[in-house]
N, C-alpha and C positions, 0 to 999 in steps of 0.2 A: 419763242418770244422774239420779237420782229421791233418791236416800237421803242423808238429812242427819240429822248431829248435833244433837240436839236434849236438851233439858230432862232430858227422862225417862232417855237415854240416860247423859249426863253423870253423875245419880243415882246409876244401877245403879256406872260407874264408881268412883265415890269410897268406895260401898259395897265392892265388891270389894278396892277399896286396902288400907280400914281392916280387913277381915274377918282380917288375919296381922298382927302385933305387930311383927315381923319389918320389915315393909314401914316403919314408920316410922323404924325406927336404919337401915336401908340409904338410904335420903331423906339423911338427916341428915349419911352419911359422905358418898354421893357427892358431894354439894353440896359438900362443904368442902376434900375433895382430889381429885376429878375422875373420870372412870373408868378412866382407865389407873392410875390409882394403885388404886383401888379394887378393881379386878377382876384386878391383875397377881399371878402365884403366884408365891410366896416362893421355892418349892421348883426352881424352873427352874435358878437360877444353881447349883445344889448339881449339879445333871444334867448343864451343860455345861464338864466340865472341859475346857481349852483344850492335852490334850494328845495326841495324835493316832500311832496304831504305822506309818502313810503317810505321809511327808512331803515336800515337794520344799524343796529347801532356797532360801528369798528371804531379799530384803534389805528396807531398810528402804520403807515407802507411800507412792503420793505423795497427793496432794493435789488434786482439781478444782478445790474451793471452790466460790463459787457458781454453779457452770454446771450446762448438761445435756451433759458431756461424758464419764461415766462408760462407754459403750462404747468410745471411742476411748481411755481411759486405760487400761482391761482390757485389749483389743488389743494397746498398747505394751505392757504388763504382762507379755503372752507372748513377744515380741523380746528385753524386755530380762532378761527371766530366762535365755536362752538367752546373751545377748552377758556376761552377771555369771557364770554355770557354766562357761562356756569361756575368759575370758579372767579369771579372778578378782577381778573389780572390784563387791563386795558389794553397792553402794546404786547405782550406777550406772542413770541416767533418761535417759530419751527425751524430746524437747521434742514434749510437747502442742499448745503454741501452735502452733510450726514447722506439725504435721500438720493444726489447726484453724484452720488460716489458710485455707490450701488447700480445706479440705470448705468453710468459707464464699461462696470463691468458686466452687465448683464446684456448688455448690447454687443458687445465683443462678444458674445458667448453666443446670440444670438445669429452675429454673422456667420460665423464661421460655421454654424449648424447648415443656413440658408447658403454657404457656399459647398457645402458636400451635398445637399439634395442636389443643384444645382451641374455639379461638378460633370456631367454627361453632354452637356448642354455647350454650344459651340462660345468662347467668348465673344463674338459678335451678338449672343441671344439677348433679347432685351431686359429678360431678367435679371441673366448675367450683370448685362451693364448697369443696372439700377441698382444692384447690390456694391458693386465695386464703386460705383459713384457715391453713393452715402455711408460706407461701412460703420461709422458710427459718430454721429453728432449729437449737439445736446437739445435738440428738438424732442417733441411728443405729445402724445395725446391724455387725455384723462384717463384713459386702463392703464396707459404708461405708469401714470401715478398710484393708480389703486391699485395694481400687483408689485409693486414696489412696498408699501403701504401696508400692504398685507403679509408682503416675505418679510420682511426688515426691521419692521414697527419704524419709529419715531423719537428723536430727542431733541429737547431745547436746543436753540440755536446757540448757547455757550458752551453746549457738550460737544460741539464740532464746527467751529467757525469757520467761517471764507476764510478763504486763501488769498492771494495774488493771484493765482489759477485760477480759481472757481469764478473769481471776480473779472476775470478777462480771459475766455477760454478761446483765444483765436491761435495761440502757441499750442496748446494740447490739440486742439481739432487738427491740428496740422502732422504732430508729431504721431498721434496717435492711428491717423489715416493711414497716412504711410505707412506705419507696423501693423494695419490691420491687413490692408493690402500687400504686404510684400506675403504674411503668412496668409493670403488667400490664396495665392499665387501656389505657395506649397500644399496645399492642403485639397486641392483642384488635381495637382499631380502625381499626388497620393493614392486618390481616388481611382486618377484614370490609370496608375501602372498595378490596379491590383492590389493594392493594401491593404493587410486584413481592417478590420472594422476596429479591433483592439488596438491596434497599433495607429488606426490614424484617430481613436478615440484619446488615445497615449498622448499624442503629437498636441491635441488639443489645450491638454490640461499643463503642457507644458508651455503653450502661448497664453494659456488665462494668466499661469504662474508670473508670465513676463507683465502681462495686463496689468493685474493687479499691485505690482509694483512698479510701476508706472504712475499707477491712480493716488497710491500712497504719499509718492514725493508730490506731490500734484494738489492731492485732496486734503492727505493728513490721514490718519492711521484712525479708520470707524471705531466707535467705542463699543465695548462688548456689554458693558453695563456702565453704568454714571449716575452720581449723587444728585439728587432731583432736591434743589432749595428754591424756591420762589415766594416771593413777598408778595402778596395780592395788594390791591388796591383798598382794602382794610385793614391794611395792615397785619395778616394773616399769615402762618409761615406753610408753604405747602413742602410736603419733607417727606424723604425717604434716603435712605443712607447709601444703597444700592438697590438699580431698578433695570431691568435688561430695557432694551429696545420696543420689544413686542410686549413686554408687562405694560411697562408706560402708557403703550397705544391700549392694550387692552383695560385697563383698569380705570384712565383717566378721559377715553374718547367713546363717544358712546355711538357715534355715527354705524349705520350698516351699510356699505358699499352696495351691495347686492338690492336696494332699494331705488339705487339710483338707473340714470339710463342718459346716454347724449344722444339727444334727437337734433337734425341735420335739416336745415332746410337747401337743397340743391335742386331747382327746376329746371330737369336737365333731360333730353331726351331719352337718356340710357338709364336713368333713375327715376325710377316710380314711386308717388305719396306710398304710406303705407307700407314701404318695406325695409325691410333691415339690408346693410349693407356691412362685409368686410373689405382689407385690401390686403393684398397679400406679402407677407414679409413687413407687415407692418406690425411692427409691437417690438416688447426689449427683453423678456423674457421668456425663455424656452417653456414651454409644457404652462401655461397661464393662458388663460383669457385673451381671444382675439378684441383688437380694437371692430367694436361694431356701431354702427350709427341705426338711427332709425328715422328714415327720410318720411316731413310730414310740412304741411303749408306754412310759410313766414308767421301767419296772426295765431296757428299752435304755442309756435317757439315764445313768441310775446304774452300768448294768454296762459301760459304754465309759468313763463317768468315774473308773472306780476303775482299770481296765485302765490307762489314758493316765498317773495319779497314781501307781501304781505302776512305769512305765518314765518313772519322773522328770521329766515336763514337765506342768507347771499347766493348765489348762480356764478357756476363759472361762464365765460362763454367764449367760442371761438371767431376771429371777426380776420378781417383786411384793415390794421392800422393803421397804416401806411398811404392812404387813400384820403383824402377831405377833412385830414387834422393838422391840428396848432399842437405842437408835441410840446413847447414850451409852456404856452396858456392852459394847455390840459384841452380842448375844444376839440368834437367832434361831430361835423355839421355835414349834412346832406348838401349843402350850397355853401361851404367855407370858401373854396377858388371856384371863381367862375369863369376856367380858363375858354369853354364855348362861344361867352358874350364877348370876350375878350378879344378872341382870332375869328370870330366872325364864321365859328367849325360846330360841328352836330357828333359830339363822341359819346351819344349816352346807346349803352349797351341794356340788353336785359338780365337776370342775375347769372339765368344759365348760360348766357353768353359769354357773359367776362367768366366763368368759367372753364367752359368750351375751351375757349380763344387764347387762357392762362393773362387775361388782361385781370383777373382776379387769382387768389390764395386766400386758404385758412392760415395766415401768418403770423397771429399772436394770439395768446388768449389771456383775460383780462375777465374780474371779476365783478358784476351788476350786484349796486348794494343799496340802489334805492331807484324811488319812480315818480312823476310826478306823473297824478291821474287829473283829466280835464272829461267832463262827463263820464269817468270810467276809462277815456282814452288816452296813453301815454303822449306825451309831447316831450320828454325829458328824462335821459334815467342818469342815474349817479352811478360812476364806474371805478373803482380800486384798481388803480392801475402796480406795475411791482418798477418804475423806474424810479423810487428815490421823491422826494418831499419838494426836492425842487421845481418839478413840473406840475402846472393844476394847483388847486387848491391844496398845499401841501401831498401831493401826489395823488389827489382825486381829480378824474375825471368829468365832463359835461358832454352828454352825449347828445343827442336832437334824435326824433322819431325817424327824421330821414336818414340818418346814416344808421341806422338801425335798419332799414326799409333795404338801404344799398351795401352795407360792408359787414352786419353780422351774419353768423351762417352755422353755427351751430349754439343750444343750450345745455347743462348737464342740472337736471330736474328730478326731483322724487316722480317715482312711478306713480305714487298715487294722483296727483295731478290728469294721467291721461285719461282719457275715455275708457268703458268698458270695451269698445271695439277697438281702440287703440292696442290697449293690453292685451289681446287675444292674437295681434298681429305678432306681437313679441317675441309667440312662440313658433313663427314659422322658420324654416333655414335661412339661415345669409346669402344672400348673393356675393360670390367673391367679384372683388374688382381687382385691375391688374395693380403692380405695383407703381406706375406712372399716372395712375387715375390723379383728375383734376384736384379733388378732396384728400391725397395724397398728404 
């Protein structure tokens, strides 16, 4: 690399600045109130009205706060909309904690498995490094949820409430790093001096031991069983004296996991319509169900999602929040900032691009709970979001076709919605992806 900035260049610069009249009052605003304020269109809010002819009928949001646990509150989001339509109890929640206790320790269990495969492996290997950089956060995916869901069962969210912790986990991600990685470090040297299998199996259960008490003072002590009292919205008393975990989910949730599927739209040259995809080292629990997607075109993902909204039951899905919204107004608009018009720049990518390029992430997921149809064609979907009542229409969302079109990217849909060729693809092998893959 030869080319540098120089004098002359600088010149030409400042000349082009000054040559539009224009360029100096746009200077002047952006500096003063920013560029989202700058480049944001007036006209959005007028587009998204928040009233939608598809709706499934919820209750009131809950609330993450400050975690990364927005897929596992979608997830419950979809249980407990079913357990509030069938037994009438409107605002009725799932404890997050309860279900994020468990993925904590399971993920811990998880590494330290993925660090003794590994352990042959040079630390400079990029497995390596992908392991020791994330050893356990509170991210994940929808299998994240269902094999949790399925080991653990489920309790009211008064059988195990937030914490301080649960509700700001950037002290525990810290603490718990470190102790996950200091015992990777051992557990890698274990391996490589020759240790039997028992004994670095031994070492294991004596770092869960430290895990697990860890997650206690943290999370609160999981309940083994809990008095189940709920007052329905008729006034009805739903009762049971004592009920485990896994009785609750089974007696009271009628969902079958095994029905569902998350289909992925990524147009991306290394991923092809049509086929299933894993990633490796991706998931929180040993011996369960690889996270798998099933890669298929944008207007699938839409036409299973409106299908699913119309026979009454909500979609999770996975998107780029963080991109073309008003997180306070709740707005999510394909043309919210038009920072392009603004600076007089051409930054539109294609989806597999911002991909590619990592100018995109699947970084939240957020639950679609209504549509609005215009000849059959969406222009609007209504979105449950989990930050709290204060954002949006009391914590609903307004989404526009176009940001649907630019920042969602995956659905989680009943099977029965897919094609019969779709369904037949289901059965073929995964393609593993690495652990750095973009859809990561």
């Amino acid at each position: 690399m030869t080319k540098e900035i120089n004098n002359e260049i600088l010149a030409d610069f400042r000349k082009n600045l000054n040559q539009d009249a224009t360029n100096n009052v746009l200077k002047n605003s952006v500096a003063q109130v920013g560029i989202f304020k700058a480049a944001e269109n007036l006209d959005v809010k007028s587009k998204l009205n928040p009233t939608f002819n598809v709706q499934v009928k919820t209750g009131k949001v809950s609330d993450q706060k400050h975690s990364g646990r927005c897929w596992l509150f979608s997830a419950l989001t979809t249980l407990r909309t079913e357990f509030s339509s069938k037994y009438d109890v409107k605002d009725f929640e799932l404890s997050q904690n309860y279900s994020s206790f468990w993925d904590r320790l399971e993920k811990a269990n998880y590494f330290y498995q993925g660090i003794i495969k590994t352990a042959a492996l040079p630390v400079e290997d990029r497995k390596v490094n992908s392991l020791f950089s994330y050893p356990n956060g509170d991210g994940g995916f929808w299998q994240f949820a269902v094999d949790l869901v399925e080991k653990y069962g489920v309790v009211p969210a008064y059988a195990m409430p937030e914490t301080a912790v649960s509700n700001n986990t950037t002290e525990f991600n810290s603490v718990l790093g470190t102790m996950l990685r200091k015992n990777g470090i051992e557990l890698r040297k274990l391996v490589n001096e020759g240790k039997s299998e028992a004994e670095v199996d031994q070492r294991v259960d004596e770092m869960l031991s430290e895990v697990y008490k860890v997650c206690v003072y943290a999370f609160g002590q999981p309940p083994v069983n809990f008095e189940l009292s709920i007052r329905n919205d008729k006034d009805k008393m739903i009762e049971e004296t004592s009920i485990t975990p896994k009785e609750f989910l089974n007696k009271y949730f009628t969902i079958n996991f095994d029905d569902y599927v998350d289909v992925l739209n990524a147009p991306q040259i290394d991923k092809e319509y049509g086929k299933l995809y894993n990633i490796e080292f991706e998931g929180n629990i040993v011996g369960k169900n690889a996270t798998t997607f099933f890669n298929l075109p944008l207007s699938r993902l839409k036409e299973m999602a409106i299908a699913q909204l119309k026979d009454g039951k909500v979609v999770l899905f996975g998107n780029d929040v963080a991109k073309q919204s008003d997180r306070s107004k709740g707005l999510m608009s394909g043309n919210m900032y038009q920072y392009d018009k603004l600076f007089g720049i051409d930054t539109k990518m294609s989806r597999g691009e911002a991909l590619d390029y990592k100018q995109a992430s699947i970084s939240h997921a957020m639950v679609l709970t209504g549509v609005n149809l215009v000849d059959d064609k969406p222009n609007r979907w209504k979105v449950e979001n989990s930050w709290g009542e204060a954002r949006g229409e009391k914590g609903y969302f307004t989404m526009d076709d176009d940001w649907f079109n630019d920042h969602a990217y995956d659905v989680v849909v009943n099977k029965k919605y897919l094609t019969g060729d779709e369904l037949k693809m289901l059965d073929q092998e995964p393609v593993l992806l690495p652990a750095w893959d973009s859809i990561a």
